[in-house]
PAZAPA-4460 file (N, C-alpha, C; in steps of 0.05 Angstrom, whole numbers, plus 32768, in hexadecimal, padded with zeros to 4 digits):
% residues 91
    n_x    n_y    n_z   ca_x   ca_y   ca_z    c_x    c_y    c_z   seq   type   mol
   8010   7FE8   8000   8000   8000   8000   8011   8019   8000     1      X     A
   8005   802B   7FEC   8013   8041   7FED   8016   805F   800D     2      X     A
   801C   806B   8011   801A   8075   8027   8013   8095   8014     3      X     A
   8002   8099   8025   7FF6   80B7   801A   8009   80CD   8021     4      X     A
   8011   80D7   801E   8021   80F1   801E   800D   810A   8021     5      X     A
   8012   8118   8041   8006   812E   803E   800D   8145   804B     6      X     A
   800C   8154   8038   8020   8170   8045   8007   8180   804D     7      X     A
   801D   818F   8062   8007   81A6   807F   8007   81BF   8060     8      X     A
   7FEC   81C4   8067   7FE6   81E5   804E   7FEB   81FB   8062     9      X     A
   8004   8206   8057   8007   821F   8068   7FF2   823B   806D    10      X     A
   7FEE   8248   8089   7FD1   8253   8092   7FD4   8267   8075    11      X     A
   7FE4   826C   8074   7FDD   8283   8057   7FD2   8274   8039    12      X     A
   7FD9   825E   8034   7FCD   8251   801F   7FB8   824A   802C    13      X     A
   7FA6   8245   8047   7F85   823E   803A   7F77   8256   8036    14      X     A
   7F63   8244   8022   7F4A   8259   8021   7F3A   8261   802D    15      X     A
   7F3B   825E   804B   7F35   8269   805C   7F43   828B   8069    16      X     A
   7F59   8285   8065   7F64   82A2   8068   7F5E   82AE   8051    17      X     A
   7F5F   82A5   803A   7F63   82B9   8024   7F45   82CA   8021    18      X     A
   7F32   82B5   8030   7F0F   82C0   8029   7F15   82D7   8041    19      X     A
   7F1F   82CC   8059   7F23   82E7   8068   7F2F   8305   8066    20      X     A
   7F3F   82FF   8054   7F4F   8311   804B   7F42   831E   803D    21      X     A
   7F35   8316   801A   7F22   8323   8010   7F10   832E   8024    22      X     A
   7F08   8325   8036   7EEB   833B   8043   7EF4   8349   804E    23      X     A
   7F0D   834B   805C   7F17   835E   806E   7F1C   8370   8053    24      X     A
   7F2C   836B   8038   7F2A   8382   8025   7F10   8397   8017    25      X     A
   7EFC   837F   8019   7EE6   8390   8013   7EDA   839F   802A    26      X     A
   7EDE   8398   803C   7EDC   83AD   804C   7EE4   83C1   8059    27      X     A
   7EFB   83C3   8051   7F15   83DD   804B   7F09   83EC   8036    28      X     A
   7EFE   83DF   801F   7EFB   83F0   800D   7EDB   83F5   8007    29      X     A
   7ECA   83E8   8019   7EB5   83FD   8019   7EBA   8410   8032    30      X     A
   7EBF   8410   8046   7EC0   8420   805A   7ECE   843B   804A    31      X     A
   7EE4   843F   8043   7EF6   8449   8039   7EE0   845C   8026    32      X     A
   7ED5   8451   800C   7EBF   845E   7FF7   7EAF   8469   800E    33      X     A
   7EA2   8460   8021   7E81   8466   8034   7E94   8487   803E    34      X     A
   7EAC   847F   8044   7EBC   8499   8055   7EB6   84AF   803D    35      X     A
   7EC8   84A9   802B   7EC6   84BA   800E   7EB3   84C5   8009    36      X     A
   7E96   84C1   800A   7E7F   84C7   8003   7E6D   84D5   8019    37      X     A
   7E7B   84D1   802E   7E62   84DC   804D   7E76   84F6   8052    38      X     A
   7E97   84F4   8053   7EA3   8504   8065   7EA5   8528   8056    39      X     A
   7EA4   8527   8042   7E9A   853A   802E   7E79   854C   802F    40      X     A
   7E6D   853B   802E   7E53   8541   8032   7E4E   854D   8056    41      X     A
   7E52   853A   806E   7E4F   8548   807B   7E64   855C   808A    42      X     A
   7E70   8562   807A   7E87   857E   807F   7E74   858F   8079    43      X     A
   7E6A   8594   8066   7E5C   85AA   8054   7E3D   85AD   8068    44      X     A
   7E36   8595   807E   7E1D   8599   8087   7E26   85AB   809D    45      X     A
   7E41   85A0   80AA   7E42   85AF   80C8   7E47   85CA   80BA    46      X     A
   7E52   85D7   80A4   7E5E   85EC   80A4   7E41   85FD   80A3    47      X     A
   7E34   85E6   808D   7E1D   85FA   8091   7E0A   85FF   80A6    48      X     A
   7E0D   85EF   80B9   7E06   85F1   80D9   7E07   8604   80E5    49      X     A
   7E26   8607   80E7   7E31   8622   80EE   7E30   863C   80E5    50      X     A
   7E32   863A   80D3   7E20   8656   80C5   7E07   865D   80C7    51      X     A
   7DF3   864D   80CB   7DD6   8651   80D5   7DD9   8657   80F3    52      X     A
   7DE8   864B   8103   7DE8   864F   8121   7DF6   8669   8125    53      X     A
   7E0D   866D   8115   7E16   868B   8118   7E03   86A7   810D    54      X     A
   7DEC   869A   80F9   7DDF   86B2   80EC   7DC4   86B4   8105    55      X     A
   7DC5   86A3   8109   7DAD   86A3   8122   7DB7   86B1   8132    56      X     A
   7DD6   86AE   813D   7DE0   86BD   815F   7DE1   86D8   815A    57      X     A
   7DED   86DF   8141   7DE2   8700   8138   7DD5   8708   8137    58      X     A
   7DBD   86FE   8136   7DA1   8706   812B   7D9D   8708   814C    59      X     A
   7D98   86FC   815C   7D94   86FE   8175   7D9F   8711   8185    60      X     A
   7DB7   8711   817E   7DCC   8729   8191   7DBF   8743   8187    61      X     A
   7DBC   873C   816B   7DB5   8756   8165   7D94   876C   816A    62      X     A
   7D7C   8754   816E   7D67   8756   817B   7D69   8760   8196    63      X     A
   7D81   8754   81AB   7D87   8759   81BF   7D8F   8774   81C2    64      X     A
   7DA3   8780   81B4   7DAB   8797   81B2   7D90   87AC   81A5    65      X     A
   7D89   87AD   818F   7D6E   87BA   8189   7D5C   87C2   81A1    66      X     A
   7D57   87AB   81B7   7D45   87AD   81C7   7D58   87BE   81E1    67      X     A
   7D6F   87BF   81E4   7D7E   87CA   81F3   7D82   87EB   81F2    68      X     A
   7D86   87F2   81DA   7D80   8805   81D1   7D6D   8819   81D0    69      X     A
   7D5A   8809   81C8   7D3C   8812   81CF   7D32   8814   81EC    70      X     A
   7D3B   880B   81FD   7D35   8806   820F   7D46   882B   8224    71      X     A
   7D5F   882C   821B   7D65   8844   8221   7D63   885B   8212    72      X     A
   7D5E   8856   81FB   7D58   886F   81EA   7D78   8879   81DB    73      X     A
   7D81   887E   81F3   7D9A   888A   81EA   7DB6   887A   81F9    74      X     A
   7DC1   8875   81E3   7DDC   8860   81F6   7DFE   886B   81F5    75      X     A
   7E04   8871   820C   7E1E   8881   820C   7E37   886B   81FA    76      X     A
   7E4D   887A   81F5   7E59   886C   81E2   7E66   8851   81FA    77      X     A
   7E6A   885C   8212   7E73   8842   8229   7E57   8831   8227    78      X     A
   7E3B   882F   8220   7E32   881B   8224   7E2C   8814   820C    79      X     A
   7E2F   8820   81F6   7E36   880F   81E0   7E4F   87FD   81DE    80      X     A
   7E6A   8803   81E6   7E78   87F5   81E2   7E7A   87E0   81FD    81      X     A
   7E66   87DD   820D   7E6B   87CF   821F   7E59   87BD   8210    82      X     A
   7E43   87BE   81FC   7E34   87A6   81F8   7E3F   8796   81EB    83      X     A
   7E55   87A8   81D3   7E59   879A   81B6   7E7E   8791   81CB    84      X     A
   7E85   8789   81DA   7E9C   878C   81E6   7EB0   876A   81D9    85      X     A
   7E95   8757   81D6   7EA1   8744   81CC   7EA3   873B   81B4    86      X     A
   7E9C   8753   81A3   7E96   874C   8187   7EB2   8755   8181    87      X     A
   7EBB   873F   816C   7ED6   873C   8158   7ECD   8737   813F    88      X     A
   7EE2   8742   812C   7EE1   8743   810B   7EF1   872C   8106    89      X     A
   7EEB   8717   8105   7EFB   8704   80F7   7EF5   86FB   80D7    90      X     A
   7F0E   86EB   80C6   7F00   86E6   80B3   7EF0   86C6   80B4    91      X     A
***
């Protein structure tokens, strides 16, 4: 009788790693596309977030001041610049 000869399949030759491997790649490379496609878009939402939340806080400050105003009639240049004290010109 012949004697069977059988060699050990090294862990990198089965197809068991290799199916692993493929899924771990496709899922590198959808995550990777999903990133590509979301991280763009919601940049553009917060910015525009912030620009609505900043056009609102002016709008408000500035209601605030209107009614401040009105409220004394006449405002010395010290309590004008004590209202507007934290306002900066940035770009």
């Amino acid at each position: 009788m012949e004697k069977s000869s059988r060699k050990k399949v090294g862990f990198f030759s089965k197809i068991g790693f290799k199916m692993v491997l493929i899924i771990a790649l496709a899922g590198a490379v959808i995550s990777a596309v999903t990133m590509l496609m979301i991280v763009p878009r919601s940049t553009k939402q917060i910015e525009t977030l912030t620009k609505n939340e900043m056009t609102n806080l002016v709008q408000a400050y500035s209601t605030d001041l209107n009614d401040k105003l009105m409220e004394k009639r006449v405002l010395s240049y010290d309590g004008y610049a004590n209202i507007l004290r934290n306002v900066k010109i940035s770009d």
